[in-house]
VOGU-3710 file (C-alpha; in Angstrom, 3 decimals, decimal comma):
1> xxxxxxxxxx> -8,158/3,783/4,456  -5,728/6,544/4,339  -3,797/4,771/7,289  -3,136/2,219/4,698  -2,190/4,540/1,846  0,217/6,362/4,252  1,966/3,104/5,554  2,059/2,077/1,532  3,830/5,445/0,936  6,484/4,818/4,028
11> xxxxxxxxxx> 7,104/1,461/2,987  8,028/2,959/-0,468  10,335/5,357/0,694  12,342/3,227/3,155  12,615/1,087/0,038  14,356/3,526/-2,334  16,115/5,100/0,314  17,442/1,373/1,194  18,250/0,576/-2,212  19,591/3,569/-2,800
21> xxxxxxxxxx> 22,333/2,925/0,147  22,644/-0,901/-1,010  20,720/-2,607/1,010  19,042/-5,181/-1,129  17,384/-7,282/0,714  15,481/-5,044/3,060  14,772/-3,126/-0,112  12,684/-5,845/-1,671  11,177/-6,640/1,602  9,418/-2,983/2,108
31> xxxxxxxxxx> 8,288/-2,583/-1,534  6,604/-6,365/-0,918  5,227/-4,518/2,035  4,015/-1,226/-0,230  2,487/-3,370/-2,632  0,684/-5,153/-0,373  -0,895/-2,649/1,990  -1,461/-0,877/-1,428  -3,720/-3,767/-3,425  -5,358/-3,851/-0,107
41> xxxxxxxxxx> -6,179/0,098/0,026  -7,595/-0,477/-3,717  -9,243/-3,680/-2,851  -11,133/-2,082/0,129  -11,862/0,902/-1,576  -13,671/-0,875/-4,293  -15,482/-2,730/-1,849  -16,525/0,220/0,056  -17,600/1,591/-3,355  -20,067/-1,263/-4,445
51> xxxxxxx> -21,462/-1,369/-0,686  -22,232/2,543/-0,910  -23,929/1,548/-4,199  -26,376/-1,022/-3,318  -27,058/0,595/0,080  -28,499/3,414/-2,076  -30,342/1,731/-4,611
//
């Protein structure tokens, strides 16, 4: 999962540092990308969560 938090984290910065030199669209394209791979870190963290749960009860 930290694979996925890392790409999240690149994606973000090639974002800024493309909007910061104008490039719009490719911009919004790799913060679409960091919010994805994000939701998908939290989502599979959760999920790891509740399996570690009911394995131990």
């Amino acid at each position: 999962m930290g694979n996925l938090l890392h790409y999240a984290i690149v994606f973000l910065v090639v974002a800024l540092v493309a909007a910061f030199l104008g490039f719009g669209g490719v911009a919004g394209t790799a913060m679409e990308g960091a919010r994805i791979l994000f939701w998908v870190a939290i989502i599979l963290f959760v999920v790891s969560l509740v399996a570690n749960f009911l394995r131990r009860a």
